[in-house]
C-alpha positions in Angstrom: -15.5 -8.4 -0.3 -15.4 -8.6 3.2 -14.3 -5.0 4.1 -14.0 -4.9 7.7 -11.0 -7.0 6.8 -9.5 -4.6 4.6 -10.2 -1.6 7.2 -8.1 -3.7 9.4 -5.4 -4.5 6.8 -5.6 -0.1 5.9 -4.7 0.1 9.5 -2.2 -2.6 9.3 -0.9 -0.8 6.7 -1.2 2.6 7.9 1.3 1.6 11.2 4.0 0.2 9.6 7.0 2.9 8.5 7.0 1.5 4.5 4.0 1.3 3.9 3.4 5.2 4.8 6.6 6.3 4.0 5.3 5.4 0.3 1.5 4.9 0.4 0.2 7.2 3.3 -1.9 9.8 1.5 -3.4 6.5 -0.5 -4.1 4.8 2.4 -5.8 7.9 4.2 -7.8 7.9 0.9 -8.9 4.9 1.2 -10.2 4.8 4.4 -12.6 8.1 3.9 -13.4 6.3 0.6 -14.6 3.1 2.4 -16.3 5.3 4.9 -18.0 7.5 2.0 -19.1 4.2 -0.1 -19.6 1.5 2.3 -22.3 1.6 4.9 -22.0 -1.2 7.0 -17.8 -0.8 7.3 -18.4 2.4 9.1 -18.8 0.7 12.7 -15.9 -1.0 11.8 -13.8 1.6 10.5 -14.4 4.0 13.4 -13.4 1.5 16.1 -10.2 1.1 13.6 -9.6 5.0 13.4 -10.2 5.3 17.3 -7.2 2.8 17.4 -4.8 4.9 15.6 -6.1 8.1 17.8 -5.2 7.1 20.9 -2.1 5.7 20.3 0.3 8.9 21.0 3.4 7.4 19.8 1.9 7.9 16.2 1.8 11.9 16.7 5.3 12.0 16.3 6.1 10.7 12.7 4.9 13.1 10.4 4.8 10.4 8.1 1.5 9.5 9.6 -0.6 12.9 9.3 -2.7 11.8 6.3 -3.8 8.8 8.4 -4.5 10.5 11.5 -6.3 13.5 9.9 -8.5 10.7 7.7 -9.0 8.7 11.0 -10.1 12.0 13.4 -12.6 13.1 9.8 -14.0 9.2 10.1 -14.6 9.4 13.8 -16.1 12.9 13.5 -18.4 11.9 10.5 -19.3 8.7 11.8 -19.8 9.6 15.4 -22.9 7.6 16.0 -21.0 4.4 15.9 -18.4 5.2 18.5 -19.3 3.2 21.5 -16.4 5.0 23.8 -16.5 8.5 22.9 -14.9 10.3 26.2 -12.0 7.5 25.3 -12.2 9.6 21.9 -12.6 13.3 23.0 -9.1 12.7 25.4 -7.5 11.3 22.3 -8.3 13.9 19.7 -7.2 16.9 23.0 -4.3 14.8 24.4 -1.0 17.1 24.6 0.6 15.3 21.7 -1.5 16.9 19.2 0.7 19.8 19.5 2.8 18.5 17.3 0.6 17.7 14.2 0.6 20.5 11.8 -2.4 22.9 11.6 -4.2 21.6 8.9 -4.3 18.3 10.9 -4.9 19.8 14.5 -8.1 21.6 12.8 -9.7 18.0 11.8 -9.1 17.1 15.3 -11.0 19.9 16.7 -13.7 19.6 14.1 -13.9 15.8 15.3 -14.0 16.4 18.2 -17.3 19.1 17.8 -19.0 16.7 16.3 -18.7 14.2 18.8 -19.9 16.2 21.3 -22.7 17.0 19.4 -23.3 13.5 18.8 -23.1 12.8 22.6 -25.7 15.1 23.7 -28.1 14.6 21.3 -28.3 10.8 22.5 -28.3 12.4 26.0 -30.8 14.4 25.6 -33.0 11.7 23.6 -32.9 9.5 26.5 -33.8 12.5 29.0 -36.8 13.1 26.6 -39.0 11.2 28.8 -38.2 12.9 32.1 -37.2 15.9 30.7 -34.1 15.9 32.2 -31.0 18.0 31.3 -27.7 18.5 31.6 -27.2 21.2 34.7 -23.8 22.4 34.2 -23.8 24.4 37.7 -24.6 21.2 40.1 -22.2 18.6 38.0 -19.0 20.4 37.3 -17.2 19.2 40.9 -17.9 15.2 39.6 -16.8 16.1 36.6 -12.9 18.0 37.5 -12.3 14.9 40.5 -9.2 13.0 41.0 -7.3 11.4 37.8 -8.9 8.0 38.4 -12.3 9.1 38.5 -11.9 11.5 35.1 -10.9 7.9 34.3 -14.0 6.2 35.3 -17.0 8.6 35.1 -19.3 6.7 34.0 -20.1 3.2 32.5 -22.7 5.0 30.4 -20.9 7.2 28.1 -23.7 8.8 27.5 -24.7 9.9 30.6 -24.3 13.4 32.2 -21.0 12.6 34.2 -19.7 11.9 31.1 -21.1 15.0 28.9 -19.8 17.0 31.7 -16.3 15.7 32.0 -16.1 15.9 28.1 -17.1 19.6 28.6 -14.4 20.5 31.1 -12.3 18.6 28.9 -12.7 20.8 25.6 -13.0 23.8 27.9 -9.4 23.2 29.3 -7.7 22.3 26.4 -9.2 24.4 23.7 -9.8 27.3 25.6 -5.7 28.1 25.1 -5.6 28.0 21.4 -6.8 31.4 21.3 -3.6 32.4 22.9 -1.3 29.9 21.8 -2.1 29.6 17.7 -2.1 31.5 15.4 -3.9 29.6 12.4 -6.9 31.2 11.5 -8.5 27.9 10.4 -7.7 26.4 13.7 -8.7 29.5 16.0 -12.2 29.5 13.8 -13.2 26.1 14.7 -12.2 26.2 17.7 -14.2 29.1 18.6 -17.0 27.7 17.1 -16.4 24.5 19.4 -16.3 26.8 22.4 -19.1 28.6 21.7 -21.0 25.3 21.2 -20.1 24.2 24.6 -20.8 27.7 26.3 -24.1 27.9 24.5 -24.9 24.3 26.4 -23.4 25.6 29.6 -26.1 28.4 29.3 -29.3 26.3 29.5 -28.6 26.1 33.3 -30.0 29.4 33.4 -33.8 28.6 32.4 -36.0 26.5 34.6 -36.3 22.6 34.0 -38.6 22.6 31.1 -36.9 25.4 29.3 -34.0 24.1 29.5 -34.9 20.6 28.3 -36.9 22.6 25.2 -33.5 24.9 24.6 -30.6 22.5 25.1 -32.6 20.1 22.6 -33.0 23.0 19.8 -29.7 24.0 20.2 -28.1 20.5 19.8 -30.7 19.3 17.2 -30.1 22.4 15.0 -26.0 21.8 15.7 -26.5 18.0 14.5 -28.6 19.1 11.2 -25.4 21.0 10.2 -23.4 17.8 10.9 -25.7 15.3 9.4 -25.5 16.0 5.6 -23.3 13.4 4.6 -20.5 13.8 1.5 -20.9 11.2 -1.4 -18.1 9.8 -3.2 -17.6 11.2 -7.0 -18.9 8.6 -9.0 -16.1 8.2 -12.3 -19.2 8.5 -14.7 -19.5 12.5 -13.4 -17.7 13.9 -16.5 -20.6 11.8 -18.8 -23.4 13.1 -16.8 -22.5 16.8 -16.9 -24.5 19.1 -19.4 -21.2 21.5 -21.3 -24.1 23.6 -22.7 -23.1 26.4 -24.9 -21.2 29.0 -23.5 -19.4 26.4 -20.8 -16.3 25.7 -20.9 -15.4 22.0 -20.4 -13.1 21.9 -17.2 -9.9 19.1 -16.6 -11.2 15.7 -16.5 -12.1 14.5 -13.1 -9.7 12.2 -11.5 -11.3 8.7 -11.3 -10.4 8.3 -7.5 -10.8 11.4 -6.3 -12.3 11.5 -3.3 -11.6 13.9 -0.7 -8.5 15.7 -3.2 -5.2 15.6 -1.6 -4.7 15.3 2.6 -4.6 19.6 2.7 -8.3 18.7 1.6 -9.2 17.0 4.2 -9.1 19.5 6.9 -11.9 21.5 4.7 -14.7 18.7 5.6 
């Protein structure tokens, strides 16, 4: 089955009014399931989910939070295949997300994390050789210029310009949750995000080789958290388990269950 075609037809799917009137938590379902299962769709299936992200006319329909919250999980999980991710990081921070609800808006900050993550860890891979990091102090004023060249940082997305923009970025519109919400799954991942990006901002305090050495410690410990990856349940799990004496036999497992229902989601 060629399944970059059906992650385009999910998507299809996913912006038409019907089909995710009726079939929108199946849908979202479906495209963590093809992510979980299927390997090679995952470059495939992020560029799809980026798609829905930055379109801000879909934050409005509530009909369409499954999708978004599986499309921001995808582009979190899968973050080494996004090829645009400060295109990304403005989608998953834009204004509009003010009016998913909380559950959702926490995937999006989780996504978000992990992108950046993602980011400097590539970064900071390529700097190996020069040992060459990140000064926070010396590249903020590129990185808060006029609109157009926020627009236009860099051609590498990898490169510091665009770390640091992404930076200011979370730091500006994060930062206000803690005043503005009042969801404590929200407010905890978002904290956790800040901290992340403070702890980076930090390394400019060592001299060049200690901050290489700490900024890559920090990240790579941040991306071992990230990197476990979830595995689909398989529909033979029931057979497999051992209901020794003394255990009680739980409710069947659902053959498609994946993720559970869309409030799951926000969980991963």
């Amino acid at each position: 089955m060629d399944m970059d075609w059906y992650v385009s037809l999910l998507v299809d799917m996913a912006r038409s009014v019907h089909c995710a009137r009726g079939w929108g938590d199946e849908i979202a379902r479906q495209l963590v399931d093809v992510g979980l299962r299927v390997r090679d769709a995952r470059p495939e299936l992020v560029r799809a989910a980026k798609t829905l992200l930055i379109d801000s006319a879909l934050l409005g329909n509530h009909l369409l939070c499954p999708l978004l919250s599986a499309a921001a999980w995808v582009s979190g999980e899968y973050a080494e295949f996004i090829n645009d991710p400060l295109e990304l990081v403005e989608a998953l921070l834009q204004p509009r997300t003010s009016l998913l609800p909380m559950s959702v808006r926490a995937v999006y900050i989780q996504a978000t994390h992990k992108v950046i993550t993602s980011c400097c860890s590539i970064y900071l891979e390529r700097s190996a050789d020069s040992n060459k990091v990140l000064d926070v102090g010396r590249g903020s004023e590129a990185a808060t210029g006029s609109g157009e060249e926020q627009q236009i940082v860099d051609k590498d997305f990898f490169s510091e310009k665009s770390i640091l923009h992404m930076i200011k970025l979370i730091e500006a519109k994060v930062g206000p949750l803690f005043v503005e919400c009042n969801e404590v799954e929200v407010l905890e991942r978002a904290r956790k995000l800040i901290g992340f990006v403070h702890l980076i901002k930090e390394t400019q305090e060592f001299s060049d080789n200690e901050k290489f050495t700490t900024a890559k410690e920090l990240v790579k410990n941040m991306q071992t958290v990230f990197s476990k990856e979830l595995s689909p349940v398989s529909v033979n799990a029931r057979s497999h388990s051992d209901f020794r004496s003394g255990h009680r036999q739980r409710k069947e497992i659902e053959p498609y269950l994946i993720l559970g229902t869309h409030n799951d989601l926000s969980l991963s």
